[in-house]
ChimeraX commands (.cxc) that place a marker at each C-alpha (Angstrom):
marker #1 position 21.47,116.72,143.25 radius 0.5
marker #1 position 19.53,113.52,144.77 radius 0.5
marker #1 position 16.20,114.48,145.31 radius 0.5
marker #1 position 14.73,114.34,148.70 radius 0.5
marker #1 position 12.54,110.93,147.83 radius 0.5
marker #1 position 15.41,109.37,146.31 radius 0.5
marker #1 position 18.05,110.46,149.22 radius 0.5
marker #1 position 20.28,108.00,151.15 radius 0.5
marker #1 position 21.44,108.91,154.41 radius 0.5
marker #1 position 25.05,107.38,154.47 radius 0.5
marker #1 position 26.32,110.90,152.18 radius 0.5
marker #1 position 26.58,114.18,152.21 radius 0.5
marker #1 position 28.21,115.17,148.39 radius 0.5
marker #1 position 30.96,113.79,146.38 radius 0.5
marker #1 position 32.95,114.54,143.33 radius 0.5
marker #1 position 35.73,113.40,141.27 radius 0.5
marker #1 position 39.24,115.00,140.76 radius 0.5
marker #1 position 40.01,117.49,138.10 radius 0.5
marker #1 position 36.24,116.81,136.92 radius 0.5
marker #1 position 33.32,119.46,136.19 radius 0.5
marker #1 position 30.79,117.39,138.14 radius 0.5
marker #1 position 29.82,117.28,141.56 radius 0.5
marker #1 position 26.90,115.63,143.42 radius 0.5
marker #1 position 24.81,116.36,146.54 radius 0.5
marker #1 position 22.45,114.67,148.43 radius 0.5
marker #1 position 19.36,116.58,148.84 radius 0.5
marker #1 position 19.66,119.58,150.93 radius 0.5
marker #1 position 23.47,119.56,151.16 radius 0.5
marker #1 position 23.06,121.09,147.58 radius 0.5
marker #1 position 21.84,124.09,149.18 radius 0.5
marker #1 position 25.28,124.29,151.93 radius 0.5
marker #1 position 28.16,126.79,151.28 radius 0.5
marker #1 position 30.86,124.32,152.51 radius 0.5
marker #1 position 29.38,121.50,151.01 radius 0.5
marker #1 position 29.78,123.38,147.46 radius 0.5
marker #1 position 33.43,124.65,148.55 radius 0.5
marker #1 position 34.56,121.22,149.94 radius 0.5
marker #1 position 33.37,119.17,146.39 radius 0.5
marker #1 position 34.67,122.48,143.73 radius 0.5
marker #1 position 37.99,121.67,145.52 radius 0.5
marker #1 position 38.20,118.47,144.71 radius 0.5
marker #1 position 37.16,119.61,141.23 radius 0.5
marker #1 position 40.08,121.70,141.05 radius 0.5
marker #1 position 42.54,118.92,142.74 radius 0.5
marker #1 position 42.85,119.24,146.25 radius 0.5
marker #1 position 42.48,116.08,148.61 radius 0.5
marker #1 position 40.93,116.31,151.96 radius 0.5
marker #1 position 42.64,117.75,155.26 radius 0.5
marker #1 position 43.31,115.93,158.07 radius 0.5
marker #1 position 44.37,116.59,161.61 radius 0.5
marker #1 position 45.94,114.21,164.00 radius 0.5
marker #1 position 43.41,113.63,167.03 radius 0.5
marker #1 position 43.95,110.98,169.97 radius 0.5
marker #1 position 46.83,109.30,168.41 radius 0.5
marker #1 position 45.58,108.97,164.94 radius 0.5
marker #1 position 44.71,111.06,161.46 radius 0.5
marker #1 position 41.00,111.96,161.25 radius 0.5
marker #1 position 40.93,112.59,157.83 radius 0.5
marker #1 position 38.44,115.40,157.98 radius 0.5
marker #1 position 39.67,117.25,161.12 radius 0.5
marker #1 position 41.30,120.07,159.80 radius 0.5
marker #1 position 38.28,122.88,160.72 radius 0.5
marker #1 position 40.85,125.70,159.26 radius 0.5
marker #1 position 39.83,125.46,156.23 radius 0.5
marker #1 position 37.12,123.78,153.53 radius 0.5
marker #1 position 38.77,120.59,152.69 radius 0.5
marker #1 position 38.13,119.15,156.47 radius 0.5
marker #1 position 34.34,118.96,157.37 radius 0.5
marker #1 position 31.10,120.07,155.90 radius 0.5
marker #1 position 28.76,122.11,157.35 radius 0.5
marker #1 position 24.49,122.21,156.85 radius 0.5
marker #1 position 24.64,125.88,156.35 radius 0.5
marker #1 position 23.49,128.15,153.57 radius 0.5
marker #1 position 25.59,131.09,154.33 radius 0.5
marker #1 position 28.54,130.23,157.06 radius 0.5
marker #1 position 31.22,129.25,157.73 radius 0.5
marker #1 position 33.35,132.40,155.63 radius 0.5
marker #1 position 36.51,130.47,155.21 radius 0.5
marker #1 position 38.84,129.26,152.61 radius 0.5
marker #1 position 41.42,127.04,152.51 radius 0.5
marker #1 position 44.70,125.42,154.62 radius 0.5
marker #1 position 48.23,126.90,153.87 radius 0.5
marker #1 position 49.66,122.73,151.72 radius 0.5
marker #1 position 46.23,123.65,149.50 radius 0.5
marker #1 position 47.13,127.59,149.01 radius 0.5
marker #1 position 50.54,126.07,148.00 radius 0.5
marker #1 position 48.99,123.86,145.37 radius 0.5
marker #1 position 47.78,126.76,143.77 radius 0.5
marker #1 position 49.23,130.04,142.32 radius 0.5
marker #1 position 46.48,132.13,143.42 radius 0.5
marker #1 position 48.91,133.64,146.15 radius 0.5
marker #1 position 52.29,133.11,144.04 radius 0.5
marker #1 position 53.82,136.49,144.94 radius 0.5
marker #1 position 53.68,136.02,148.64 radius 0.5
marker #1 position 54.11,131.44,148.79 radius 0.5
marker #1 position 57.98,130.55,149.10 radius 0.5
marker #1 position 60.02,127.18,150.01 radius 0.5
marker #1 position 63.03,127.03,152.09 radius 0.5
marker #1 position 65.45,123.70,152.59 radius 0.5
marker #1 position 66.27,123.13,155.96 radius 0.5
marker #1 position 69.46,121.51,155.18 radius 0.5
marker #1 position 70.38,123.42,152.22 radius 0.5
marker #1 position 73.20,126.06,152.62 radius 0.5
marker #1 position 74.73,127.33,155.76 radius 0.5
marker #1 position 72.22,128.97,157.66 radius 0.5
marker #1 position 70.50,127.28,160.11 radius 0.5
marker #1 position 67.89,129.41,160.91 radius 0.5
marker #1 position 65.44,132.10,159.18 radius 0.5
marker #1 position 62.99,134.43,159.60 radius 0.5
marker #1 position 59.62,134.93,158.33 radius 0.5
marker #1 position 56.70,136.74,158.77 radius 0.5
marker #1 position 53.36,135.51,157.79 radius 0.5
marker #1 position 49.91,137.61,156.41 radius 0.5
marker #1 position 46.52,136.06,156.06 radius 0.5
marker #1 position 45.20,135.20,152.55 radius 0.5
marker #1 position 43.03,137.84,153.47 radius 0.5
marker #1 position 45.39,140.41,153.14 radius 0.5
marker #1 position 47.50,138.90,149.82 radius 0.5
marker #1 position 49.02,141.26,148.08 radius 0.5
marker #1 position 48.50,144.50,151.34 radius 0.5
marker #1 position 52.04,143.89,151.87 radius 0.5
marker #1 position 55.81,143.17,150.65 radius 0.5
marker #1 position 58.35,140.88,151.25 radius 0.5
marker #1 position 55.71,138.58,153.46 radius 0.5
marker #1 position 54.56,135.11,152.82 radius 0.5
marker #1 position 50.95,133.76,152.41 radius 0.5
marker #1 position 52.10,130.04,152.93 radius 0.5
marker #1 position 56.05,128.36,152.72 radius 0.5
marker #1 position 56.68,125.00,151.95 radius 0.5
marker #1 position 59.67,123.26,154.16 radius 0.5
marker #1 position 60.91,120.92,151.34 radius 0.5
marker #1 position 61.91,117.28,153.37 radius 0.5
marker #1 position 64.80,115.50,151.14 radius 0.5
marker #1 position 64.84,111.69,151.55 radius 0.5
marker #1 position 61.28,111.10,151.92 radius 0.5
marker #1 position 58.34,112.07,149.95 radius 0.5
marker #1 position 56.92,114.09,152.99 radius 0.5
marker #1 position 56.76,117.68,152.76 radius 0.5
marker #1 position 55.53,120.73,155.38 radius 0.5
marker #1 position 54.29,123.59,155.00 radius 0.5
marker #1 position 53.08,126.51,156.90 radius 0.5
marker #1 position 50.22,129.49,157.32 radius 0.5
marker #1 position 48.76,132.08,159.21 radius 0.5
marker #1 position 45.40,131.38,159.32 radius 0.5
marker #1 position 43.73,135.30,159.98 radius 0.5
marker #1 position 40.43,135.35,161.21 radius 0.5
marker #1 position 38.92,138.24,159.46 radius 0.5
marker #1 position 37.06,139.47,155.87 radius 0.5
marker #1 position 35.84,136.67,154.04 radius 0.5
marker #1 position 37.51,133.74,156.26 radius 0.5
marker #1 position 35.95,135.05,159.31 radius 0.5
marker #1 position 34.34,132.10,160.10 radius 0.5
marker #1 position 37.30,129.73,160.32 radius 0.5
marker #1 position 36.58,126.92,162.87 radius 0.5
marker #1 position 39.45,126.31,164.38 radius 0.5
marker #1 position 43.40,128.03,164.65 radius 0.5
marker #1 position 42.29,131.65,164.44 radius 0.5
marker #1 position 44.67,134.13,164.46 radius 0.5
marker #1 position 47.34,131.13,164.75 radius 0.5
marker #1 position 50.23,129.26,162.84 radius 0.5
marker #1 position 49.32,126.04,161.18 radius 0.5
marker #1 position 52.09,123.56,160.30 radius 0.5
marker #1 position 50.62,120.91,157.81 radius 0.5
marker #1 position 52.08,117.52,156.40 radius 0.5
marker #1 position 51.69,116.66,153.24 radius 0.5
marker #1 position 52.85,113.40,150.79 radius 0.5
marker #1 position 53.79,113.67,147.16 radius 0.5
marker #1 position 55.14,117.03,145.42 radius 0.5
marker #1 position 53.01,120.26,145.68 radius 0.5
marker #1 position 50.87,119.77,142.54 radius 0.5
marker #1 position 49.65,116.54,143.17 radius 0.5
marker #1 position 46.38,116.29,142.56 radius 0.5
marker #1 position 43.74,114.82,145.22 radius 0.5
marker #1 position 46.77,114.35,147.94 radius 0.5
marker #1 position 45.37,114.65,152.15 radius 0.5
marker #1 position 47.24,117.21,154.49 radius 0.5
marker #1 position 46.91,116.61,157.92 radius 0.5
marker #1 position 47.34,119.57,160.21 radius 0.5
marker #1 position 50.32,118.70,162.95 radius 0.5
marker #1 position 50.46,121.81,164.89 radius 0.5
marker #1 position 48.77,124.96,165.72 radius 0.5
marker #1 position 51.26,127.97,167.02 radius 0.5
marker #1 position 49.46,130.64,169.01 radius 0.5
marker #1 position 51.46,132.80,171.55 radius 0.5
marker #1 position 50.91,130.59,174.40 radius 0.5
marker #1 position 52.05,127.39,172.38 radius 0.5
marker #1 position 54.81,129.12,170.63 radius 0.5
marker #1 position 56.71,126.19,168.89 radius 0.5
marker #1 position 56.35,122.81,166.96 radius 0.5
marker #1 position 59.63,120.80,166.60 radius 0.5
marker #1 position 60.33,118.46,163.55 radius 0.5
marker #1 position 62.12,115.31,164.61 radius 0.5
marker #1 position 64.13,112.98,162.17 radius 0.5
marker #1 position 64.55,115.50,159.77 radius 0.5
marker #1 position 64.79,114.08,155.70 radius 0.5
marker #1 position 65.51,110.81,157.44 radius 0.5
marker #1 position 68.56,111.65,159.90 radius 0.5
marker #1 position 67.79,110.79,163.50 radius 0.5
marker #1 position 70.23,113.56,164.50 radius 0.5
marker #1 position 68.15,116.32,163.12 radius 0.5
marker #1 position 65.38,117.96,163.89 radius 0.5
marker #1 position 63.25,121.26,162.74 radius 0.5
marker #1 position 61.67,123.77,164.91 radius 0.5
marker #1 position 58.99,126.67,163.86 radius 0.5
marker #1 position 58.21,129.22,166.08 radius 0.5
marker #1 position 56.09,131.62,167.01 radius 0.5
marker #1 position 57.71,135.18,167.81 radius 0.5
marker #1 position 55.01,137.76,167.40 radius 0.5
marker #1 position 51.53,138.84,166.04 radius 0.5
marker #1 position 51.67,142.34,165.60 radius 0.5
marker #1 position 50.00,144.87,163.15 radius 0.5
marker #1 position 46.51,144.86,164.67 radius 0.5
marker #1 position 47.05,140.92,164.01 radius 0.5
marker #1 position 47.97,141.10,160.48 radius 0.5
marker #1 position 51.29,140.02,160.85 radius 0.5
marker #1 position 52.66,136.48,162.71 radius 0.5
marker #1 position 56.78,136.71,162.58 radius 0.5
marker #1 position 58.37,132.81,162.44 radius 0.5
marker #1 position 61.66,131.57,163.11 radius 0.5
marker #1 position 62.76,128.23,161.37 radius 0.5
marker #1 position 65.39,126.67,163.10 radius 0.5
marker #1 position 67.79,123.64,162.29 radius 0.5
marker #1 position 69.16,121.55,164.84 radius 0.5
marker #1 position 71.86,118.80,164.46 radius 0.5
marker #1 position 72.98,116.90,167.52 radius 0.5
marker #1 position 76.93,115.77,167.76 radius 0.5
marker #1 position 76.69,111.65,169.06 radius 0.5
marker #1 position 79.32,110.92,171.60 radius 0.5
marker #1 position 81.79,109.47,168.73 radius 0.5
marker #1 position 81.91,112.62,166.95 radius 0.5
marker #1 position 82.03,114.53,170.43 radius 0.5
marker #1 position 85.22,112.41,171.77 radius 0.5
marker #1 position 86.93,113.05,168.12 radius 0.5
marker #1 position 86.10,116.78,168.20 radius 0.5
marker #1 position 88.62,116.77,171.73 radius 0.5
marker #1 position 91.38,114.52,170.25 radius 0.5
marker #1 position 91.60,116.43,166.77 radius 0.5
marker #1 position 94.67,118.17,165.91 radius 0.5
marker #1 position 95.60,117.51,162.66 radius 0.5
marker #1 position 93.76,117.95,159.07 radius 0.5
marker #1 position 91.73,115.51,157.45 radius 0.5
marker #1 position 92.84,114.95,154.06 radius 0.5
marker #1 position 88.96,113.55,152.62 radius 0.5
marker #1 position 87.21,116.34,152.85 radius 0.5
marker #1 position 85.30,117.26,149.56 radius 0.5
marker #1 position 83.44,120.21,151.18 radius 0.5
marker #1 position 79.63,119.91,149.22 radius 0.5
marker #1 position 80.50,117.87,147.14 radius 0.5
marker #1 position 83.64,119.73,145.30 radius 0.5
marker #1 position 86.68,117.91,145.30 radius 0.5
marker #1 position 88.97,120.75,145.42 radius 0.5
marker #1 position 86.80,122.48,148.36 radius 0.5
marker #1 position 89.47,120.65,151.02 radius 0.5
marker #1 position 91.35,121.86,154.34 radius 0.5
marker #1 position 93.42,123.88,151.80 radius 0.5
marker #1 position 90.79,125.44,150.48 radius 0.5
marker #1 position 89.24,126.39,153.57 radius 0.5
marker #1 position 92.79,128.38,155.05 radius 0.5
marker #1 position 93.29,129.63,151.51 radius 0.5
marker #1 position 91.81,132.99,152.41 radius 0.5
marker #1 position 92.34,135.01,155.47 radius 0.5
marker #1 position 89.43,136.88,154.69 radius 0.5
marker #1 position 86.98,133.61,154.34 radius 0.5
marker #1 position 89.03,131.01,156.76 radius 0.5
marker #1 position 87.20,132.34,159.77 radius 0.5
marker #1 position 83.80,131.61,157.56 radius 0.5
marker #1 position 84.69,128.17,156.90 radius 0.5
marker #1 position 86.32,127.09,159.74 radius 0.5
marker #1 position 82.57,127.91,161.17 radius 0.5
marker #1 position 80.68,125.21,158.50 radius 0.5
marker #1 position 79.92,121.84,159.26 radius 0.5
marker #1 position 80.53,118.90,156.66 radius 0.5
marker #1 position 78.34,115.78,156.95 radius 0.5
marker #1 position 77.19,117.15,160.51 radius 0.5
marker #1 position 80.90,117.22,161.46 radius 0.5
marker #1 position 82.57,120.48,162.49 radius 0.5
marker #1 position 85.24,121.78,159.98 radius 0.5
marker #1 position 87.33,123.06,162.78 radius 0.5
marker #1 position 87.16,120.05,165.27 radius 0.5
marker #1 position 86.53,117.16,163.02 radius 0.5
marker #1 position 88.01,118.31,159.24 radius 0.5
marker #1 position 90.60,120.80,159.65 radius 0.5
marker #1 position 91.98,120.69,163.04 radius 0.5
marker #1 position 95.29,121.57,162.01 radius 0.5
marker #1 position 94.06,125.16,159.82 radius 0.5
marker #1 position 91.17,126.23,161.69 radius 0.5
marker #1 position 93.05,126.07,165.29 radius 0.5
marker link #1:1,2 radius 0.2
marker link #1:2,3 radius 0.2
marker link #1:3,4 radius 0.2
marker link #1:4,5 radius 0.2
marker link #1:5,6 radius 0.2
marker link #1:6,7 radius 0.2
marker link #1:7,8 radius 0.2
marker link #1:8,9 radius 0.2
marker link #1:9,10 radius 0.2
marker link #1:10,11 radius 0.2
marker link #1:11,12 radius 0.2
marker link #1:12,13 radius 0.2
marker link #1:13,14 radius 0.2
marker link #1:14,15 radius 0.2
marker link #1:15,16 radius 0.2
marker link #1:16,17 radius 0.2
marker link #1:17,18 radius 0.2
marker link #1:18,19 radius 0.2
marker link #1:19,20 radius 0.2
marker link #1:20,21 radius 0.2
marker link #1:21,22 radius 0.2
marker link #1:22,23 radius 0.2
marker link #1:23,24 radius 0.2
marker link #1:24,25 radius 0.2
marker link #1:25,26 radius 0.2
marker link #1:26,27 radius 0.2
marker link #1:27,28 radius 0.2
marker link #1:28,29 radius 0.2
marker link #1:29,30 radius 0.2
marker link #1:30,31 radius 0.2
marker link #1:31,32 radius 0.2
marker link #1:32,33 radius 0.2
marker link #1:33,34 radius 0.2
marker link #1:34,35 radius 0.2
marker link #1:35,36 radius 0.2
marker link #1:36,37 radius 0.2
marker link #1:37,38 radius 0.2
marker link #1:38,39 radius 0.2
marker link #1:39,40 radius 0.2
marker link #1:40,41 radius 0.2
marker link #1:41,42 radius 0.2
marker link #1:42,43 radius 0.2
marker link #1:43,44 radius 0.2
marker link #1:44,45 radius 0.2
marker link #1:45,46 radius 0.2
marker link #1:46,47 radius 0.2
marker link #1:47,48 radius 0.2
marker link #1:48,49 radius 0.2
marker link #1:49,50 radius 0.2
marker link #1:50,51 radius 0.2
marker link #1:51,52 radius 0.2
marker link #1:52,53 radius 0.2
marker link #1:53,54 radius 0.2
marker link #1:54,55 radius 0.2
marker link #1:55,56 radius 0.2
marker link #1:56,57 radius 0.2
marker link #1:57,58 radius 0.2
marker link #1:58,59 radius 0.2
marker link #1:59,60 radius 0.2
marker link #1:60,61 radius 0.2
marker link #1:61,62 radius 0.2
marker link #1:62,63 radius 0.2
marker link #1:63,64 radius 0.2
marker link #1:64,65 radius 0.2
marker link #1:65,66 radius 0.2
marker link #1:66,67 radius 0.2
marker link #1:67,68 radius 0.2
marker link #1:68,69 radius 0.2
marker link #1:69,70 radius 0.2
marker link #1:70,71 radius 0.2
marker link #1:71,72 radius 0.2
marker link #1:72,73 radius 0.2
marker link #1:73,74 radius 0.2
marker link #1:74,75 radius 0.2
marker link #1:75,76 radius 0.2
marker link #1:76,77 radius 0.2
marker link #1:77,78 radius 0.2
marker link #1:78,79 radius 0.2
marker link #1:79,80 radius 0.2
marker link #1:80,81 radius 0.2
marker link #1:81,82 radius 0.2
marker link #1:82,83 radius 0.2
marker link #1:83,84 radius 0.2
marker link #1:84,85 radius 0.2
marker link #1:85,86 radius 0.2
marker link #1:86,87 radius 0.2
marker link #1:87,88 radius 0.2
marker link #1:88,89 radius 0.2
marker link #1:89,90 radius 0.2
marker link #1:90,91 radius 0.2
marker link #1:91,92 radius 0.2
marker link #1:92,93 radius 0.2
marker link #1:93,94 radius 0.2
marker link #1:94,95 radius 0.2
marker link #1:95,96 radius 0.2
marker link #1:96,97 radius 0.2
marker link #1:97,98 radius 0.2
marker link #1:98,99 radius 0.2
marker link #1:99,100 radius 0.2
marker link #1:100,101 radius 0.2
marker link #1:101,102 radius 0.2
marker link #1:102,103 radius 0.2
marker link #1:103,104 radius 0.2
marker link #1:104,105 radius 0.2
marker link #1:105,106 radius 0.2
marker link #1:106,107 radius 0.2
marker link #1:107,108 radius 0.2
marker link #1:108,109 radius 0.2
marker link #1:109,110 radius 0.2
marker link #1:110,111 radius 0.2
marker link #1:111,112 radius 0.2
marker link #1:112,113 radius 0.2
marker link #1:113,114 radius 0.2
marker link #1:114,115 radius 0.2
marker link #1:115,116 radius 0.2
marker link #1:116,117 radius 0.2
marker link #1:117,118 radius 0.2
marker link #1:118,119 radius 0.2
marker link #1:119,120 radius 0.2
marker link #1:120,121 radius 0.2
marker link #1:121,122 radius 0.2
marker link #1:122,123 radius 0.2
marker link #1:123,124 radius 0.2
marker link #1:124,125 radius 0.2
marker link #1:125,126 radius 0.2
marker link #1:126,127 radius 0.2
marker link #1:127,128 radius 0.2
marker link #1:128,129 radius 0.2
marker link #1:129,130 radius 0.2
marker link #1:130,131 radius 0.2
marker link #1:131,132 radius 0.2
marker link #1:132,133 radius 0.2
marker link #1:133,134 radius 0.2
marker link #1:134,135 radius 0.2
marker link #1:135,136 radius 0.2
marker link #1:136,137 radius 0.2
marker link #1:137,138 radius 0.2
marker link #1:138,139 radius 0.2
marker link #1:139,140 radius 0.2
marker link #1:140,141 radius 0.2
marker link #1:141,142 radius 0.2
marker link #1:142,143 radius 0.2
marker link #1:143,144 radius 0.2
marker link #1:144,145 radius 0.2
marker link #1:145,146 radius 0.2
marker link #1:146,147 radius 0.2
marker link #1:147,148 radius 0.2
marker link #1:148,149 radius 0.2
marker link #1:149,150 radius 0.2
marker link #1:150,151 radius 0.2
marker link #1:151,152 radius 0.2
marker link #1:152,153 radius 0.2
marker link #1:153,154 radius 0.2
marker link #1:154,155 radius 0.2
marker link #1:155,156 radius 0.2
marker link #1:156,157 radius 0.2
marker link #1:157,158 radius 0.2
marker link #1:158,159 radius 0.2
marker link #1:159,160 radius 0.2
marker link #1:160,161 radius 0.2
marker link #1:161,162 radius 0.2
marker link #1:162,163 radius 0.2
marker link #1:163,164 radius 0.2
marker link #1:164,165 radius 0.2
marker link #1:165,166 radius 0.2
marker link #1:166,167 radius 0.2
marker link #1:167,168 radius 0.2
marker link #1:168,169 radius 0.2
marker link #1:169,170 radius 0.2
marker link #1:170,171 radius 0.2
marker link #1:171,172 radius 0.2
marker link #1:172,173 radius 0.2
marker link #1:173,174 radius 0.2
marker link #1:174,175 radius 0.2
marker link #1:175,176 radius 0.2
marker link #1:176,177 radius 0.2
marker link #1:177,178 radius 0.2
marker link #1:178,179 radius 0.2
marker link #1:179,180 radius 0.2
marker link #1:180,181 radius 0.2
marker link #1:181,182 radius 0.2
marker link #1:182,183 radius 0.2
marker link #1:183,184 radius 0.2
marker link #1:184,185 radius 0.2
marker link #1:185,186 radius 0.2
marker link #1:186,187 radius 0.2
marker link #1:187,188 radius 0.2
marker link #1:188,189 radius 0.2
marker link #1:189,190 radius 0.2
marker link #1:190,191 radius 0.2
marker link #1:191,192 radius 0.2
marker link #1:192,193 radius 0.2
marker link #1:193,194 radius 0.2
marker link #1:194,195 radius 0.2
marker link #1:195,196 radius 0.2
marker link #1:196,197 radius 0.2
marker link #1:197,198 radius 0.2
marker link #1:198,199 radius 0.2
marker link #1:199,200 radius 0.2
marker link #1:200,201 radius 0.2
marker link #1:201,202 radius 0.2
marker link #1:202,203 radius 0.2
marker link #1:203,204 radius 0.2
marker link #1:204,205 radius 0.2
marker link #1:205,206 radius 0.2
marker link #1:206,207 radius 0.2
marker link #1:207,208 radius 0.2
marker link #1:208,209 radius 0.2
marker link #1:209,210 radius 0.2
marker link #1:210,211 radius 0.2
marker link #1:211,212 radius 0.2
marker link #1:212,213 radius 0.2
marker link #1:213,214 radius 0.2
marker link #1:214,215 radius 0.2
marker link #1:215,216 radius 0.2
marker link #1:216,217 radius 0.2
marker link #1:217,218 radius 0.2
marker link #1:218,219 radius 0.2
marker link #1:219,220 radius 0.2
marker link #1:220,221 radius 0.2
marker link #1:221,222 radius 0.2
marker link #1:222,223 radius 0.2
marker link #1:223,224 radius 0.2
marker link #1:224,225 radius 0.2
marker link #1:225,226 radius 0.2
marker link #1:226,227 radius 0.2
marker link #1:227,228 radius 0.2
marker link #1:228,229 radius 0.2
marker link #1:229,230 radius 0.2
marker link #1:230,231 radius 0.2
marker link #1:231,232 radius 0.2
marker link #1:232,233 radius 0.2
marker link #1:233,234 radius 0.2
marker link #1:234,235 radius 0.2
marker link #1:235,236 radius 0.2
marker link #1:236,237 radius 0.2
marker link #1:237,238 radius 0.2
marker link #1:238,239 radius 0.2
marker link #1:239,240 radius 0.2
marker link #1:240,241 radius 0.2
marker link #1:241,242 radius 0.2
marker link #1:242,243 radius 0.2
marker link #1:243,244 radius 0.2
marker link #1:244,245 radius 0.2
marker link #1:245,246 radius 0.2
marker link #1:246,247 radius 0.2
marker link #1:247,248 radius 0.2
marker link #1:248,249 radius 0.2
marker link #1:249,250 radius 0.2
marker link #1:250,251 radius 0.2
marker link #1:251,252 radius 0.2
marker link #1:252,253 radius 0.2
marker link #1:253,254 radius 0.2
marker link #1:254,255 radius 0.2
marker link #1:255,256 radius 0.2
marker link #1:256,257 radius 0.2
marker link #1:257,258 radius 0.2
marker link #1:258,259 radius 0.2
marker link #1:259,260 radius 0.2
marker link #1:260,261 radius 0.2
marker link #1:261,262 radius 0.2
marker link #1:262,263 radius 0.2
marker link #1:263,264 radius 0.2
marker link #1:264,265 radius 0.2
marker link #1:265,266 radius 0.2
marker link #1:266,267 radius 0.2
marker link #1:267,268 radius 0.2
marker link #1:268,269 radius 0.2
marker link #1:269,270 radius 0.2
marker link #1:270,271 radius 0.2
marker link #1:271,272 radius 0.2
marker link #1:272,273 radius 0.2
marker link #1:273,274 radius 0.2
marker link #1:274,275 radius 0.2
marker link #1:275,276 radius 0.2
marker link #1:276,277 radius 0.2
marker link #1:277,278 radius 0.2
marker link #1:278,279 radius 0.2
marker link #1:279,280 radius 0.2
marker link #1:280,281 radius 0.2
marker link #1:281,282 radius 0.2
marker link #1:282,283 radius 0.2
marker link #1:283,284 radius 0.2
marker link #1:284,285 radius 0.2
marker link #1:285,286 radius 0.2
marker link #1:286,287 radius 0.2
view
């Protein structure tokens, strides 16, 4: 602590990464978020941002501790943003991650608890991290519950938060930067240029808050447009394609795909390289 004689005003408190020490400048010792904001950098986490006219103000995020400090003894109750929950496994029975563009289904359902209420119930999520292949950008997302000891939360109550975040989960001292808040009259937040691919794009929404506002049920949805090429081949396709190598496996090729009556239907249904099997691939087995 800086005494009050020896004080500067261009601080509040500061510490250093993964480090035991943490200093404050004269009464700021004495402030609850102060203490939280600077032990969270002594445990890893990097600040939380929000985007605000147009540009990232690094300490916007008012969901959580890692954003602004308040000159407080006792308030605000709050804790921290779903990308920092993530970082930790303080809430590993109820965090998850999910791949967009990883198997065949293109769209899931989740529903969401507080931290506040880790562990009250099964098969729900405290925070889920959208993993982003092809960049080093990741999202994750939260229900940020306004009640027990993050009553005080400044901003997003009783709402979905969708976060950015660069770097993989663990890294230590890397920003978030809120991108979205979800409440019932702002339902959805859609992801554009998905892992890279101008084509796709990534939409969470809001369903429901139900449970005496406990619970927040999410859709994640993928979305690939056709371009006009693809579109005019799709009409003029009527015979098989003899390169496809469906995920990768050689073998998995129109022949494959009509090899069972039982799975052609299945198949025919996929998409390879965000091409239809039956109007782009296998024209000929799939008609």
């Amino acid at each position: 602590m800086v005494p009050p004689k020896k004080k500067s005003k261009n601080w509040v408190a500061y510490a250093y990464l993964n480090s035991k020490e943490s200093f404050y400048n004269d009464k700021w010792c004495g402030s609850l978020s102060a203490l939280t904001h600077e032990v969270g950098h002594s445990i890893g986490f990097g600040h939380s941002g929000e985007i605000e006219n147009g540009s990232i103000n690094k300490y916007g995020d008012q969901s959580g501790m890692m954003g602004y400090s308040y000159n407080n003894r006792f308030i605000p109750r709050m804790c921290f943003n779903a990308a920092k929950n993530y970082q930790t496994n303080w809430f590993r029975k109820q965090k998850a991650y999910y791949d967009p563009m990883n198997g065949d289904t293109t769209k899931v359902t989740a529903v969401m608890n507080g931290i506040v209420d880790y562990t009250k119930y099964t098969n729900k999520y405290v925070t889920i991290r959208l993993i982003q292949k092809g960049t080093d950008k990741d999202f994750y997302i939260g229900y940020n519950r306004k009640k027990s000891y993050n009553t005080d939360t400044q901003e997003s109550q009783d709402s979905i938060t969708i976060l950015e975040k660069n770097g993989s989960p663990g890294l230590v001292g890397a920003s978030s930067t809120k991108v979205a808040t979800l409440t019932l009259s702002t339902k959805s937040y859609t992801i554009n240029n998905w892992g890279g691919d101008s084509t796709v794009s990534v939409v969470v929404k809001l369903e429901s808050i139900t449970n005496n506002n406990d619970d927040a049920k999410i859709t994640i949805t993928t979305n690939k447009s056709i371009s006009p090429t693809e579109q005019m081949i799709a009409t003029t396709c009527t015979t098989d394609t003899d390169t496809l190598t469906y995920r990768g496996v050689s073998s998995w090729n129109c022949e494959w795909v009509g090899s069972s009556n039982n799975k052609r239907r299945r198949r025919c249904n996929k998409s390879h390289e965000g091409k239809s099997i039956t109007n782009y691939w296998c024209c000929a087995t799939c008609k």
